[in-house]
mmCIF file of the N, C-alpha and C atoms, coordinates in Angstrom:
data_MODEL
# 
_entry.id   MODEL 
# 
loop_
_atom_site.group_PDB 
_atom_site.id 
_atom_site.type_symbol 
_atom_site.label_atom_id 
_atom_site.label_alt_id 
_atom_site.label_comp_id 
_atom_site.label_asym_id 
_atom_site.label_entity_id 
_atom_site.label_seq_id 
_atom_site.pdbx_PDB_ins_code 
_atom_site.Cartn_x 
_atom_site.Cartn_y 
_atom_site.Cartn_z 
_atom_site.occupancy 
_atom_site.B_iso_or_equiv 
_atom_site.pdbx_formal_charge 
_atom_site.auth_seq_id 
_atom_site.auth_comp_id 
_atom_site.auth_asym_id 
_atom_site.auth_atom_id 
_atom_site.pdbx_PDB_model_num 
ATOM 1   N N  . UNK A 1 1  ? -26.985 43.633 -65.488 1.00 0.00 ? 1  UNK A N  1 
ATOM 2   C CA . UNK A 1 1  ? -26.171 42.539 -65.014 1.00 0.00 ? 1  UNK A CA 1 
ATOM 3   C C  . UNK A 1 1  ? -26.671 42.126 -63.634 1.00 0.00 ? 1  UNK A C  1 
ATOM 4   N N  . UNK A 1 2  ? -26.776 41.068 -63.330 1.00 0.00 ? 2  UNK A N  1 
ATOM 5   C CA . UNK A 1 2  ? -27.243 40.290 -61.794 1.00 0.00 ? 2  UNK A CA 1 
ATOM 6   C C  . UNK A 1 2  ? -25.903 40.052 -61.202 1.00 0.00 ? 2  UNK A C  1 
ATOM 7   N N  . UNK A 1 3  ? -26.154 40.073 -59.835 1.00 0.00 ? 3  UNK A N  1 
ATOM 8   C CA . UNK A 1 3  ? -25.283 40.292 -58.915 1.00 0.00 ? 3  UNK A CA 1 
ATOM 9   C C  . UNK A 1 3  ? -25.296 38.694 -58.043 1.00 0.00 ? 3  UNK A C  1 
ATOM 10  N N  . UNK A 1 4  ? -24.651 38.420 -57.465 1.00 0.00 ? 4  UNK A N  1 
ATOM 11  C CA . UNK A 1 4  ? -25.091 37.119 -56.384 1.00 0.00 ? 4  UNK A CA 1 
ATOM 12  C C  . UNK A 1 4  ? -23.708 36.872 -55.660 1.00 0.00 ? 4  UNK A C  1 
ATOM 13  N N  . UNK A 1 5  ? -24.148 36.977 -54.471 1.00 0.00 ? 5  UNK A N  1 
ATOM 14  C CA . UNK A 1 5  ? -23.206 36.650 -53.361 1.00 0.00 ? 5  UNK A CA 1 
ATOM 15  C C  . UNK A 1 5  ? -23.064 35.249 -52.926 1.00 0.00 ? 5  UNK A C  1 
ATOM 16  N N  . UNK A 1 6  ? -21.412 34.503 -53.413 1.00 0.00 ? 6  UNK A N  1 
ATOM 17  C CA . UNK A 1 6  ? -21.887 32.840 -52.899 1.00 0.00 ? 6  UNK A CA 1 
ATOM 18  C C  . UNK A 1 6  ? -20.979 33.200 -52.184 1.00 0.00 ? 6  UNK A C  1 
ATOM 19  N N  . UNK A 1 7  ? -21.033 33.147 -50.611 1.00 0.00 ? 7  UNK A N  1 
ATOM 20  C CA . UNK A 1 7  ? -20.158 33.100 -49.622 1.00 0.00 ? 7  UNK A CA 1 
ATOM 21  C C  . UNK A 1 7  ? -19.214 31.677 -49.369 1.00 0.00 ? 7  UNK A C  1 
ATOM 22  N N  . UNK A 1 8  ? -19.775 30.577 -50.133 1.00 0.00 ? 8  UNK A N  1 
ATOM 23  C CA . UNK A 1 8  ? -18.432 29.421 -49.903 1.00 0.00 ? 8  UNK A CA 1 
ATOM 24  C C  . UNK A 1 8  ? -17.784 29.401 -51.429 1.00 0.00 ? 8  UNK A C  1 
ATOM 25  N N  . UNK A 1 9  ? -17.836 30.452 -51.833 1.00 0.00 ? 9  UNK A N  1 
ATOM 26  C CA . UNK A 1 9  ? -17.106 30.919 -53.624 1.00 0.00 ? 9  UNK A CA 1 
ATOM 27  C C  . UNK A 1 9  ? -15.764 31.213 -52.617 1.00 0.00 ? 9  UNK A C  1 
ATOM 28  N N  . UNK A 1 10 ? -14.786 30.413 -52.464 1.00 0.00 ? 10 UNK A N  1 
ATOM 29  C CA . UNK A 1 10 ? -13.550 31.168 -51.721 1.00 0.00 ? 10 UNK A CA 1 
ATOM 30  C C  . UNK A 1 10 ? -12.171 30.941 -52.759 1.00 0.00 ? 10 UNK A C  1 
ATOM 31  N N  . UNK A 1 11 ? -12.222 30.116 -53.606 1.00 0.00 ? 11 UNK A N  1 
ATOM 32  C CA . UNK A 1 11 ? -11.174 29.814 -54.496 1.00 0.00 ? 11 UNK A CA 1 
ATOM 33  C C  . UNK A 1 11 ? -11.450 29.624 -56.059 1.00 0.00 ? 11 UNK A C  1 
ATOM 34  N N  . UNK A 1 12 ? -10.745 29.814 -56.638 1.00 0.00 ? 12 UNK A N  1 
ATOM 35  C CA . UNK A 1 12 ? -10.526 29.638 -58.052 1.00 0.00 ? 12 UNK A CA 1 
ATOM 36  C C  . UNK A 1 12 ? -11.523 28.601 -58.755 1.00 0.00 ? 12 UNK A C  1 
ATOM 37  N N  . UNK A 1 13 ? -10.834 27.040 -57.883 1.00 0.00 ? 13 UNK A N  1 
ATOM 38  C CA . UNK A 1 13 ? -12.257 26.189 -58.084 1.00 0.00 ? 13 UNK A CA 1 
ATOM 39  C C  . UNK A 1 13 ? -13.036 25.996 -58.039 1.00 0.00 ? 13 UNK A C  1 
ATOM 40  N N  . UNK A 1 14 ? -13.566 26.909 -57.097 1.00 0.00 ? 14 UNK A N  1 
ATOM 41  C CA . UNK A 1 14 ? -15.313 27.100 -56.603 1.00 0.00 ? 14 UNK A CA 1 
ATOM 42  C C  . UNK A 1 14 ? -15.514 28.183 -57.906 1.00 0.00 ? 14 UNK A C  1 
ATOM 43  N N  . UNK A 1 15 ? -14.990 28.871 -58.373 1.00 0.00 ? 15 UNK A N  1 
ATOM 44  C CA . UNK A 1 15 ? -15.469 29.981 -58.948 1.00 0.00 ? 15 UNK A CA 1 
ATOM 45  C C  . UNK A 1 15 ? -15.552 29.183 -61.028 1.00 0.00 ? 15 UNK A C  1 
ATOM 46  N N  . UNK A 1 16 ? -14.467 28.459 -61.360 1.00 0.00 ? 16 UNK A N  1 
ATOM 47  C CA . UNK A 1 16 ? -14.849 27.345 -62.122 1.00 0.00 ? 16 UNK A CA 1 
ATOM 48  C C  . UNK A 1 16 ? -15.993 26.936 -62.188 1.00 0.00 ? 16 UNK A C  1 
ATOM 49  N N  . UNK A 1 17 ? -16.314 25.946 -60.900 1.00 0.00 ? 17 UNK A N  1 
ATOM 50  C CA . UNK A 1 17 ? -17.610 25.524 -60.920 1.00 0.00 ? 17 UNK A CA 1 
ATOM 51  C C  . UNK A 1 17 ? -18.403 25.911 -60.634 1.00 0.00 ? 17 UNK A C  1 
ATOM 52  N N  . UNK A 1 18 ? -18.704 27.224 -60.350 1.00 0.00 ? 18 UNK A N  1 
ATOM 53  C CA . UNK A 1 18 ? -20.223 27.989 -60.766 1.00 0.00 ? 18 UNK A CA 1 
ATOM 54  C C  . UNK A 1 18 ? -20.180 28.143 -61.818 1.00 0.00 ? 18 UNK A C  1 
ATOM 55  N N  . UNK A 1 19 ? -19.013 28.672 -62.702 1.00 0.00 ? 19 UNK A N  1 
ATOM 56  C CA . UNK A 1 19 ? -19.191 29.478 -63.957 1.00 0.00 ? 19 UNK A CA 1 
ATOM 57  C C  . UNK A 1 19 ? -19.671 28.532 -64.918 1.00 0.00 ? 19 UNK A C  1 
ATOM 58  N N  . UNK A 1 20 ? -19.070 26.902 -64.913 1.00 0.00 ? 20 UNK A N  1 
ATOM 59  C CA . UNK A 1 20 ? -19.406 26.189 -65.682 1.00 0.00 ? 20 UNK A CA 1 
ATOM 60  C C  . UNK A 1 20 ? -20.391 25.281 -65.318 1.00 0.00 ? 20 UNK A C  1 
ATOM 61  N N  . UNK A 1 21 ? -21.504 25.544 -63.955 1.00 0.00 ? 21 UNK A N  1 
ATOM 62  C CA . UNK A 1 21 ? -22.789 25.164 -63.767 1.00 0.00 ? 21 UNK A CA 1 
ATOM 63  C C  . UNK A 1 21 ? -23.779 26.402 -64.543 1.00 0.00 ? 21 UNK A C  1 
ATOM 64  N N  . UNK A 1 22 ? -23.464 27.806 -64.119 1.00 0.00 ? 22 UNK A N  1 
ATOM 65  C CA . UNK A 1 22 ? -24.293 28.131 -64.842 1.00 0.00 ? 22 UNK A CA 1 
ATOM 66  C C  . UNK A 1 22 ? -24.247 28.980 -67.107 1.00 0.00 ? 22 UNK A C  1 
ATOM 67  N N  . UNK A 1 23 ? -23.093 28.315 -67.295 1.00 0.00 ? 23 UNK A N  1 
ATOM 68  C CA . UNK A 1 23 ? -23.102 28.070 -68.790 1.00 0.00 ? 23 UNK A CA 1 
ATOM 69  C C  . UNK A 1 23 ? -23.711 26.577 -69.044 1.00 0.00 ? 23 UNK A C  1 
ATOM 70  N N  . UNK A 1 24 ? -24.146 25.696 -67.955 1.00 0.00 ? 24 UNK A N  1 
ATOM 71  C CA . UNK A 1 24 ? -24.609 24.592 -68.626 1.00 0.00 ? 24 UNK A CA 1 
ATOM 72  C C  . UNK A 1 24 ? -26.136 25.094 -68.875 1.00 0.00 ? 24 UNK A C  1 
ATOM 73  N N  . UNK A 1 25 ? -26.693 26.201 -68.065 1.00 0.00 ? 25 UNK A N  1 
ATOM 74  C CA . UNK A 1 25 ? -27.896 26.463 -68.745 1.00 0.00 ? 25 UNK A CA 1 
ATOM 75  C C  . UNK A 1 25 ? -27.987 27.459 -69.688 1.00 0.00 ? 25 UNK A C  1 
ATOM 76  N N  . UNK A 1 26 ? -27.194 28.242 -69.891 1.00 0.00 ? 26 UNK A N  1 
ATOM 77  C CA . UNK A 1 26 ? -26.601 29.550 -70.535 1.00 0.00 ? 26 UNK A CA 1 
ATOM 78  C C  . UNK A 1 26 ? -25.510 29.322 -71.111 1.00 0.00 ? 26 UNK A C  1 
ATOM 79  N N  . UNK A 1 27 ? -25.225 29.120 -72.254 1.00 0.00 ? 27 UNK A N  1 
ATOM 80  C CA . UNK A 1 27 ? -24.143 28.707 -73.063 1.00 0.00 ? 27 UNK A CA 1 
ATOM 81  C C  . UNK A 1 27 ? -23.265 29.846 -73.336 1.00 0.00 ? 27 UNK A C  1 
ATOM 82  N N  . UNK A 1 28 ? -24.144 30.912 -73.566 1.00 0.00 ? 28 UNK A N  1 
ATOM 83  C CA . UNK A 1 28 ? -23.949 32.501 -74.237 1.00 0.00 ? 28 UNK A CA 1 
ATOM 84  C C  . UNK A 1 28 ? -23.813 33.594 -72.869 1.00 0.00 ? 28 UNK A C  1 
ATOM 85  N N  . UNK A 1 29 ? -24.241 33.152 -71.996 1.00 0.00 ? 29 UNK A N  1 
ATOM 86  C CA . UNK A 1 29 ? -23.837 33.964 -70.433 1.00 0.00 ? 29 UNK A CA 1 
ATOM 87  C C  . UNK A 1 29 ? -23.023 34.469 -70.346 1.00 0.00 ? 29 UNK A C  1 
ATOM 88  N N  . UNK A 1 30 ? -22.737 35.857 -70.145 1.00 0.00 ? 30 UNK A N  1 
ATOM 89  C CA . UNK A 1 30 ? -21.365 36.419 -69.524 1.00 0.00 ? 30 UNK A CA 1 
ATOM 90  C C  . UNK A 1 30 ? -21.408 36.607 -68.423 1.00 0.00 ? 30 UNK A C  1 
ATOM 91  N N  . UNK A 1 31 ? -20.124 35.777 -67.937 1.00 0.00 ? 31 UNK A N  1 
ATOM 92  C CA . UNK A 1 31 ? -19.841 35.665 -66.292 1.00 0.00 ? 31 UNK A CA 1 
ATOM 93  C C  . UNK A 1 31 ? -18.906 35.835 -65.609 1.00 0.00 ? 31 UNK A C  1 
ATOM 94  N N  . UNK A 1 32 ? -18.693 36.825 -64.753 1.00 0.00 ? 32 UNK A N  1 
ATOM 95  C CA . UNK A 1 32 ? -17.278 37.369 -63.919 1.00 0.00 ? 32 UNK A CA 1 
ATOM 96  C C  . UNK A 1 32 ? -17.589 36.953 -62.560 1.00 0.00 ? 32 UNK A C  1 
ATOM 97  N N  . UNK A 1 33 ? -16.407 36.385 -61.908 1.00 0.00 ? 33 UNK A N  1 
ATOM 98  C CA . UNK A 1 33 ? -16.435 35.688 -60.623 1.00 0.00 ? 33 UNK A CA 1 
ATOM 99  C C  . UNK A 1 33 ? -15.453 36.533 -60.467 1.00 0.00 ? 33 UNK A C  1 
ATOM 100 N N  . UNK A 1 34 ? -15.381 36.376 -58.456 1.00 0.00 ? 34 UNK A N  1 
ATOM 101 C CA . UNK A 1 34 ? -14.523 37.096 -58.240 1.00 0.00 ? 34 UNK A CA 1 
ATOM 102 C C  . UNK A 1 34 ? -14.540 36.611 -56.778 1.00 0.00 ? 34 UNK A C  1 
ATOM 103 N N  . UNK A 1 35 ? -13.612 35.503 -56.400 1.00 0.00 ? 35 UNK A N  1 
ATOM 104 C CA . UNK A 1 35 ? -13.322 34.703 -55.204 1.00 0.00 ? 35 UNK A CA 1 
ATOM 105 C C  . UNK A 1 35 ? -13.500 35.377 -53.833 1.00 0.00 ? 35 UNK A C  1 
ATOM 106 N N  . UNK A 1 36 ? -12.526 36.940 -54.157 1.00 0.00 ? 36 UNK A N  1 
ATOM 107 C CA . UNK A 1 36 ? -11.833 37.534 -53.063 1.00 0.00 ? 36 UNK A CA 1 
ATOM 108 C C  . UNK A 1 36 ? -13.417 38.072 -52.397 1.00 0.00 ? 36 UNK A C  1 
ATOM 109 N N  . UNK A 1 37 ? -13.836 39.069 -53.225 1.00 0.00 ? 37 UNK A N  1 
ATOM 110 C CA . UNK A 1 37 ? -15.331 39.197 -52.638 1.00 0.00 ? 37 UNK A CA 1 
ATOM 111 C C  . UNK A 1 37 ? -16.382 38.360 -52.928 1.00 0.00 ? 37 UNK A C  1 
ATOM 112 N N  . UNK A 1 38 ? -16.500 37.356 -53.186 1.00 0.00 ? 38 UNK A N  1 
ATOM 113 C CA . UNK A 1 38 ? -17.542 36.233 -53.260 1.00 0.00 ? 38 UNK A CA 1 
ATOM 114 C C  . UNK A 1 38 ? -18.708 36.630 -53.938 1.00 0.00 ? 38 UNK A C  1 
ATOM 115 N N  . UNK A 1 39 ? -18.380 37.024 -54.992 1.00 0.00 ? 39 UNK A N  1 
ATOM 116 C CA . UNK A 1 39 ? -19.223 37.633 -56.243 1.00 0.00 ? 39 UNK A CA 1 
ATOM 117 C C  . UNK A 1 39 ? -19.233 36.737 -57.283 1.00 0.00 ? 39 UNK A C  1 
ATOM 118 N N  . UNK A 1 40 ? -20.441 37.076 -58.037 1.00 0.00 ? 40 UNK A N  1 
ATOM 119 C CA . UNK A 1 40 ? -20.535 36.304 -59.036 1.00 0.00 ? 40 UNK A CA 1 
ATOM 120 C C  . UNK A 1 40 ? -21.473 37.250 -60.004 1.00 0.00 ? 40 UNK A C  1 
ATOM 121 N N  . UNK A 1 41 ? -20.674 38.029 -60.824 1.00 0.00 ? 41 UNK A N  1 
ATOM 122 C CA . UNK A 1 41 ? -21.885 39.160 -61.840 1.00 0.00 ? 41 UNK A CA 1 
ATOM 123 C C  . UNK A 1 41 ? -22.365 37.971 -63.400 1.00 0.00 ? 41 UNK A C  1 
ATOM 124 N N  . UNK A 1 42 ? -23.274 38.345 -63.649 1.00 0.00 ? 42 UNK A N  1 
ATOM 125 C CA . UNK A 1 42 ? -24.389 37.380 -64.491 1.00 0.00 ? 42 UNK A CA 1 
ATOM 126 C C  . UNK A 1 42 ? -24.797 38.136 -65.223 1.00 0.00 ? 42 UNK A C  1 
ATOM 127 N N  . UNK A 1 43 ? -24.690 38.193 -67.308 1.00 0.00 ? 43 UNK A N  1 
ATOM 128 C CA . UNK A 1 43 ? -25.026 38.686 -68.112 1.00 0.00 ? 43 UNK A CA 1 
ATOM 129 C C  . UNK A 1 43 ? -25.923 37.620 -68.707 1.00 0.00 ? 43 UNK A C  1 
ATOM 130 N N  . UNK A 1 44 ? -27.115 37.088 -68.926 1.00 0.00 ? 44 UNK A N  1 
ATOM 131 C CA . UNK A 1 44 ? -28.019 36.070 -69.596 1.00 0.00 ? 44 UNK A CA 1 
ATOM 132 C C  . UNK A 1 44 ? -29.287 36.528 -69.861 1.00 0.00 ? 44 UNK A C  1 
ATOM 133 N N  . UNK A 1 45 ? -29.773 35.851 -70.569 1.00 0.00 ? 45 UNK A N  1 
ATOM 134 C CA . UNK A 1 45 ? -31.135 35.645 -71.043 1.00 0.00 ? 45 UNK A CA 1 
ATOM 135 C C  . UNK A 1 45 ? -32.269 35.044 -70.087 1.00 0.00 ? 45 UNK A C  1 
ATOM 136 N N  . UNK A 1 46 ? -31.375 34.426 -68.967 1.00 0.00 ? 46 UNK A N  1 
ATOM 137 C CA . UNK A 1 46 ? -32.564 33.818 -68.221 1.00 0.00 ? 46 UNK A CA 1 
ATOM 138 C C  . UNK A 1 46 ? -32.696 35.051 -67.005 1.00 0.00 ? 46 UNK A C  1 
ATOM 139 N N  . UNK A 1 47 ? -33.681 34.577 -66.092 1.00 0.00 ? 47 UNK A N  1 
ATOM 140 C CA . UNK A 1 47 ? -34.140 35.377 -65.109 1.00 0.00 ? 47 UNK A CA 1 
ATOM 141 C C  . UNK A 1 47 ? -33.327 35.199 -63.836 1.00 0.00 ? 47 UNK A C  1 
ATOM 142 N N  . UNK A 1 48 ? -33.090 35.845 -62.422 1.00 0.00 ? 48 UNK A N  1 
ATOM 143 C CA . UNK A 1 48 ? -32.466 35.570 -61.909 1.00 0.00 ? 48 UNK A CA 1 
ATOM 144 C C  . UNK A 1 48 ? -32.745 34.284 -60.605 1.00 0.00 ? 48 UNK A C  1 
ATOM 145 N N  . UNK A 1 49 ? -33.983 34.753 -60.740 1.00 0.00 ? 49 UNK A N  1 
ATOM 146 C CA . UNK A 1 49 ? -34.427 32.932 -59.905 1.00 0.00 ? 49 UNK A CA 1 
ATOM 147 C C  . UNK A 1 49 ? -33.987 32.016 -60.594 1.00 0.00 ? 49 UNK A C  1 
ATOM 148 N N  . UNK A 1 50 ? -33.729 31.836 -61.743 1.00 0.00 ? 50 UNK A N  1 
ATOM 149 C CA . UNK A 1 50 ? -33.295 30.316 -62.478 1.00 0.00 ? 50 UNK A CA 1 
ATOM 150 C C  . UNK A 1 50 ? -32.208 30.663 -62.514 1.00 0.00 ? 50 UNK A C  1 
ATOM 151 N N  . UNK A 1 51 ? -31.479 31.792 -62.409 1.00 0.00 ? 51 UNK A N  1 
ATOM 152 C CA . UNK A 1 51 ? -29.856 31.734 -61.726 1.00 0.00 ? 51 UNK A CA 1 
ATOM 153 C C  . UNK A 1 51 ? -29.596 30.730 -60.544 1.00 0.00 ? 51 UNK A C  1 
ATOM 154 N N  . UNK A 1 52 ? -30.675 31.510 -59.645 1.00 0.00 ? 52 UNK A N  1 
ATOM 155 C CA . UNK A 1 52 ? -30.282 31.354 -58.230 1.00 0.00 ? 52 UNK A CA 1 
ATOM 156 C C  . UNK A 1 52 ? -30.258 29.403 -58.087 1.00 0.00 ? 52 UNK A C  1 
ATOM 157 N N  . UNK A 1 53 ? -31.465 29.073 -58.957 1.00 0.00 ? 53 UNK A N  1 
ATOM 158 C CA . UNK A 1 53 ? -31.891 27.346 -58.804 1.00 0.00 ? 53 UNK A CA 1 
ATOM 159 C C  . UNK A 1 53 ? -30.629 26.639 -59.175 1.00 0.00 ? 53 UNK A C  1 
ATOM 160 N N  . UNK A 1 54 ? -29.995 27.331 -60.037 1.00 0.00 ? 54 UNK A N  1 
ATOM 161 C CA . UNK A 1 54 ? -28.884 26.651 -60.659 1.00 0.00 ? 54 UNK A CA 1 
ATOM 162 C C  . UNK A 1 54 ? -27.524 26.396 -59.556 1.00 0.00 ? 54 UNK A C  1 
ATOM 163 N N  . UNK A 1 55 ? -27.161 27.623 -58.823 1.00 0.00 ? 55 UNK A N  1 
ATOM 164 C CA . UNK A 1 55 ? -26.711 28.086 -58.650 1.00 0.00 ? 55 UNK A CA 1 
ATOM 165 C C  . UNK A 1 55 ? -26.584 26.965 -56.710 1.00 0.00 ? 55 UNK A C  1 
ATOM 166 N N  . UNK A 1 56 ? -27.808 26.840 -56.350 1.00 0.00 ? 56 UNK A N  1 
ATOM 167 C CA . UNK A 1 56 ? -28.189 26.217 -55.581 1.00 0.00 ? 56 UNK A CA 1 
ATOM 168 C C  . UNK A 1 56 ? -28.154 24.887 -55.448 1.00 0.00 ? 56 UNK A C  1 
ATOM 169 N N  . UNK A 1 57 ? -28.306 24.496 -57.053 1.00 0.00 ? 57 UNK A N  1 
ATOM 170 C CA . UNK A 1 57 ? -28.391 22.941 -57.050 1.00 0.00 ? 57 UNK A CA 1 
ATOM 171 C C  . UNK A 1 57 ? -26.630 22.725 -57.177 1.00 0.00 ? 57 UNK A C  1 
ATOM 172 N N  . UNK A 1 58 ? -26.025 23.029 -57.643 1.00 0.00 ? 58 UNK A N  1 
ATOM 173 C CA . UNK A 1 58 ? -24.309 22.866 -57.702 1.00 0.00 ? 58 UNK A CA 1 
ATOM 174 C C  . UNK A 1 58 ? -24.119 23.041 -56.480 1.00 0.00 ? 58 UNK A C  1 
ATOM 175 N N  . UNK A 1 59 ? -24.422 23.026 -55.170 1.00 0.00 ? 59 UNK A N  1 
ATOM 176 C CA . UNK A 1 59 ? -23.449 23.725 -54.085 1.00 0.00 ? 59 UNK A CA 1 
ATOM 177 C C  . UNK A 1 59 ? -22.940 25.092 -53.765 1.00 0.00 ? 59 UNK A C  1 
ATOM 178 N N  . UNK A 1 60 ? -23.402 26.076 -54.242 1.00 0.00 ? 60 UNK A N  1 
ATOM 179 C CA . UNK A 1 60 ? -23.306 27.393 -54.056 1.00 0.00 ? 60 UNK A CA 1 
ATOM 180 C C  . UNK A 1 60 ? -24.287 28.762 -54.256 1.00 0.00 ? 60 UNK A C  1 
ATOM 181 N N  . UNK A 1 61 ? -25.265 28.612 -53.124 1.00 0.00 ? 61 UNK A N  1 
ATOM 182 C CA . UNK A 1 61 ? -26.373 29.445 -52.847 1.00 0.00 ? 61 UNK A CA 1 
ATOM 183 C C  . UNK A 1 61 ? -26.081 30.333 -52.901 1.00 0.00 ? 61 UNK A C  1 
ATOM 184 N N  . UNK A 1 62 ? -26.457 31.403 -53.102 1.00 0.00 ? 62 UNK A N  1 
ATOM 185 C CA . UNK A 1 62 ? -26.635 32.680 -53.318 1.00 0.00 ? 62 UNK A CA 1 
ATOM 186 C C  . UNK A 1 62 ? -27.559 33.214 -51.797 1.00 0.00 ? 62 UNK A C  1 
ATOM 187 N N  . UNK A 1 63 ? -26.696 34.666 -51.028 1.00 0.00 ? 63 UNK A N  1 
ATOM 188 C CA . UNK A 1 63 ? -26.936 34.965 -49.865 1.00 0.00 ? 63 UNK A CA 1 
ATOM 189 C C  . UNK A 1 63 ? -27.528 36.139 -49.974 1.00 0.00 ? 63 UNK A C  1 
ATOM 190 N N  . UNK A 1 64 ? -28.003 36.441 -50.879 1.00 0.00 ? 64 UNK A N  1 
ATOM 191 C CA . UNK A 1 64 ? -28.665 38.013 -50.960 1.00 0.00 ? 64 UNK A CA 1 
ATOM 192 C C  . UNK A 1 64 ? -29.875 38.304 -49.963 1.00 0.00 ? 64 UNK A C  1 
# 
């Protein structure tokens, strides 16, 4: 499972819209957000740089 820290992940809606930026490339992705610690765990097929691109292009970089 991939790990990624989005530090402006602070609410519910931010955590929505990662989850459903990155099922638009990963349909089949399993994905647990988690606001309070600004987590985002990632079960997919893709690699985690094309996480991160995704992830980046929506507004929520990844701080690792």
């Amino acid at each position: 499972m991939l790990r990624f820290h989005i530090p402006n992940m602070s609410c519910g809606g931010c955590a929505q819209s990662v989850t459903r930026a990155l099922l638009k490339v990963d349909p089949q992705a399993q994905i647990e957000t988690d606001p309070l610690t600004r987590e985002v765990r990632v079960r997919s097929t893709l690699d985690a740089s094309a996480l991160r691109n995704v992830l980046s292009e929506a507004g929520y970089p990844d701080q690792r």
